[in-house]
N, C-alpha and C positions, 0 to 999 in steps of 0.2 A: 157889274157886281153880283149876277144873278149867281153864278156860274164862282162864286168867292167860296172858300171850304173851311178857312183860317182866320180870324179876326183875333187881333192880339193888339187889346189898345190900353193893358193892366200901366197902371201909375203912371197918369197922364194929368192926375189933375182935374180930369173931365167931370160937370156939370152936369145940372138939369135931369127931365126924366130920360129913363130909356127910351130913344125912339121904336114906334109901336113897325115900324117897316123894319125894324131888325128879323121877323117874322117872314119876309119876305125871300131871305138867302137862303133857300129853303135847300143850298147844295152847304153849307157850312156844317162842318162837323166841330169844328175848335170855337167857343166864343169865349174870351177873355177881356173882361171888364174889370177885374178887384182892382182895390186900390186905388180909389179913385172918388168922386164926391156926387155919386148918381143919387137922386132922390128922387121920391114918387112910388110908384106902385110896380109888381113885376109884371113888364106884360105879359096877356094871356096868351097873345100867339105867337108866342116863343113855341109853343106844343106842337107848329104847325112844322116846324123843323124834326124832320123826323130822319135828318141823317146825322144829327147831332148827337157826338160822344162827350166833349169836354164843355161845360158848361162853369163859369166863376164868374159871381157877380158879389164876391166876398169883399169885408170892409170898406163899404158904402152905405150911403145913408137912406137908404132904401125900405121902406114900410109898407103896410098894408100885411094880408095873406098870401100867402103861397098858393096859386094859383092849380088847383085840382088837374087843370088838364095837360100842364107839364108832365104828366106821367106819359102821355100820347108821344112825348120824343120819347119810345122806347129803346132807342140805342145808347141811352144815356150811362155812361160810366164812370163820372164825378163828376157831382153835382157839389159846389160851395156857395154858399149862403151865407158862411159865418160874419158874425161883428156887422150885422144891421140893424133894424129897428122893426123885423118881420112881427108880427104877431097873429093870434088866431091857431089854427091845431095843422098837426103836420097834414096833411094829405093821406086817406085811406089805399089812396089812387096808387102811392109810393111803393105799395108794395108789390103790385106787379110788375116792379123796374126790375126784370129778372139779370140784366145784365150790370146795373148799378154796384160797381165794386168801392167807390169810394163816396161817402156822404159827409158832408159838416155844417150843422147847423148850430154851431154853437153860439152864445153870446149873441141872442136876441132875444124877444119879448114871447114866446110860442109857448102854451098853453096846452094842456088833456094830454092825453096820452100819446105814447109811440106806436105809431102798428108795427103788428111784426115785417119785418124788413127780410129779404132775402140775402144779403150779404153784408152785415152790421160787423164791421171788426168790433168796436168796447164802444162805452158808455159814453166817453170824451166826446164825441161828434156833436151831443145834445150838453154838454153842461155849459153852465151860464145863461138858462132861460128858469127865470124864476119858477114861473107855473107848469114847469111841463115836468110830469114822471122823469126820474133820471135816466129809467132804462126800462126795456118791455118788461111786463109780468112774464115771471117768468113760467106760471102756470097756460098763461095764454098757449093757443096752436100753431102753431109756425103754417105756414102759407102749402098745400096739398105735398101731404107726407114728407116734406124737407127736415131735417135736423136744426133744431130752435139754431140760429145764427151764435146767440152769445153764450151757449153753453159748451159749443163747439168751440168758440173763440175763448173761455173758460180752460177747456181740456188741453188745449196749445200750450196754453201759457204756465198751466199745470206742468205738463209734461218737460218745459222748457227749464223752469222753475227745478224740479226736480233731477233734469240734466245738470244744472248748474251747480246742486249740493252736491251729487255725488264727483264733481269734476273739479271741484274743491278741494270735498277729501280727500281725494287721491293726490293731489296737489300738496296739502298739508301732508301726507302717508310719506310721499316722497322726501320733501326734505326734511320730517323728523327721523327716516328714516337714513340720510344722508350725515346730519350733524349725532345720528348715534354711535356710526361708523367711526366719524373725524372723534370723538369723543374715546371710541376704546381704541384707536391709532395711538392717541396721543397718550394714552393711560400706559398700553403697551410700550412706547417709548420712554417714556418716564420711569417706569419698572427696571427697561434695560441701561437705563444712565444710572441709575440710582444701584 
């Protein structure tokens, strides 16, 4: 099992705490637990996995904090967390996941603020935790001269947003511009019957 890259045990039903020797696959890049009825604390040396990209230990009954030294799998590139009983503050540690493209913490008990995150798509990831800020300040610094994550993800949706009216109107241009036609056809026919 040393030498295992893949663990994919989502909706199984399974129990109990996480065993603390999942720590030990230290060649695992995929670990797949959501969906399932894990409870207890996250272990801490999950961190010790540092070839680890896919990380979901989503919709499980799983409490405690979120363990600081999970930033140490720095190859992490979604992390799920959501729909457990996590509480305590996100991890300052999170924001040097430089490679962390998807996060969801939503729909648990986490409290204080968001650090700024390097690759935060929207807000959604953190809602459903009563105490926690919905979304960074947005006065805050973004992490060594990066562009704040959600203002960028702001100007997308801007832009996208604004693609979308004018690919409307033109839409709407076209066919009032189609039934004007069909309208002096039919006037013009009418003139010559008449």
């Amino acid at each position: 099992l040393i030498n295992l890259n893949y663990l994919d045990l989502k909706e199984n039903q399974l129990f109990g705490s996480l065993p603390g020797q999942l720590g030990d696959l230290k060649s695992l890049n995929s670990l797949l637990l959501g969906r399932n009825n894990f409870t207890g604390k996250i272990p801490s040396n999950l961190s010790q996995l540092t070839s680890l990209k896919v990380l979901d230990l989503s919709e499980n009954k799983i409490s405690g904090e979120i363990p600081s030294t999970l930033a140490n799998a720095n190859k992490l590139q979604i992390l799920l967390l959501h729909h457990n009983f996590l509480n305590g503050n996100i991890p300052e540690s999170f924001s040097t996941l430089s490679r962390l493209m998807e996060l969801d913490l939503s729909y648990n008990n986490l409290t204080g603020r968001i650090p700024p995150l390097q690759h935060v798509q929207d807000c959604e990831s953190f809602q459903g935790n009563k105490f926690l800020h919905s979304c960074p300040d947005p006065y805050s610094l973004p992490p060594a001269g990066l562009p704040y994550p959600l203002d960028v993800h702001k100007s997308r949706k801007h832009s996208k947003m604004k693609s979308l009216i004018i690919a409307t109107a033109a839409s709407v241009s076209v066919v009032l511009g189609v039934l004007l036609v069909i309208l002096y056809g039919v006037t013009i026919v009418r003139k010559g019957l008449g």
